[in-house]
C-alpha positions in Angstrom: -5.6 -18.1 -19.1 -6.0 -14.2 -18.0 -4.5 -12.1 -20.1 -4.4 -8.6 -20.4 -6.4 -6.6 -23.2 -6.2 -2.6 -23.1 -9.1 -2.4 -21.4 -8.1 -5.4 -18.8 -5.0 -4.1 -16.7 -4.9 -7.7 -15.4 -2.0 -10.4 -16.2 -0.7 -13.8 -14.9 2.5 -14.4 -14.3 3.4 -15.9 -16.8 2.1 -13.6 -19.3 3.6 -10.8 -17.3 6.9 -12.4 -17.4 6.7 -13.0 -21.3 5.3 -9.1 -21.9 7.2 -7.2 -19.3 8.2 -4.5 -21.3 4.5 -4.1 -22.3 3.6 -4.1 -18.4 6.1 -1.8 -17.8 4.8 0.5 -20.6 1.3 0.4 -19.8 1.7 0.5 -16.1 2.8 4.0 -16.7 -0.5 5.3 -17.6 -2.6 3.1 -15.3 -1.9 0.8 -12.7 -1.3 -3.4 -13.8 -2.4 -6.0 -11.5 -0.7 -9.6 -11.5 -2.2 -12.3 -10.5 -0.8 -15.4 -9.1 -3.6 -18.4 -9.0 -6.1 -16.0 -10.5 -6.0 -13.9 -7.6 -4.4 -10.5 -7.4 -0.6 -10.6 -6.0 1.1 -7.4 -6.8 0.2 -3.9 -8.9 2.7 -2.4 -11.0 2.4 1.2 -10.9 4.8 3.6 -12.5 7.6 5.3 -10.6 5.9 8.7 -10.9 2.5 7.2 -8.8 4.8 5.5 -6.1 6.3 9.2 -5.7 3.4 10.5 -5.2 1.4 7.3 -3.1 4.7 7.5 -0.7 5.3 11.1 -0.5 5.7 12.6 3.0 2.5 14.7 3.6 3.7 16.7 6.6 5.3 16.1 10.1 4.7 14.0 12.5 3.7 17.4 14.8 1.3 18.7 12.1 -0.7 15.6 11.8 -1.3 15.5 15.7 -1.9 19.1 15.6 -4.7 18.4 12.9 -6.0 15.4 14.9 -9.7 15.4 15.5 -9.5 14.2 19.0 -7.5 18.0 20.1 -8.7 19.1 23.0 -10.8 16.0 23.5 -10.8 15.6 27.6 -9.6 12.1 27.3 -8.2 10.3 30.3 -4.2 8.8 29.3 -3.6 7.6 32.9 -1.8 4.7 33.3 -2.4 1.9 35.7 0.0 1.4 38.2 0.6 -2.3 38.4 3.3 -4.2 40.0 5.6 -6.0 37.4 4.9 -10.0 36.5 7.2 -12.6 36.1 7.1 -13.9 32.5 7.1 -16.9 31.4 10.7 -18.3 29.9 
């Protein structure tokens, strides 16, 4: 069975289940990984990382105004077809 050592942020379900204050504790200072079927499922980071991971890092303006492809000649035409019938 995995199990999770301080040098080994890795746990099983079980384990995680039976320790979850300890994951809780220790995700705090580094991220926990739990695996389901020995492969990884979820990571357990601590509210303070998910802040900071999720935060909002400008509009939606500034990031096309930082875009690479600014002032790139491309060509946004669209074609001009007739409509379809679909399929029901």
């Amino acid at each position: 069975m995995l199990s999770a050592s301080r040098d080994d942020p890795s746990w099983t379900v079980a384990r995680a289940k039976a320790r979850l204050s300890e994951v809780i504790e220790r995700a705090q200072s580094a991220p926990q990984t739990i695996t389901r079927n020995g492969k990884p499922s979820v990571v357990v980071v601590s509210a303070e990382e998910w802040q900071r991971k999720t935060a909002r890092k400008g509009t939606l303006a500034e990031f096309l105004l930082e875009s690479p492809l600014r002032g790139a000649e491309l060509d946004l035409g669209r074609l001009r077809d007739e409509p379809h019938d679909l399929p029901r």
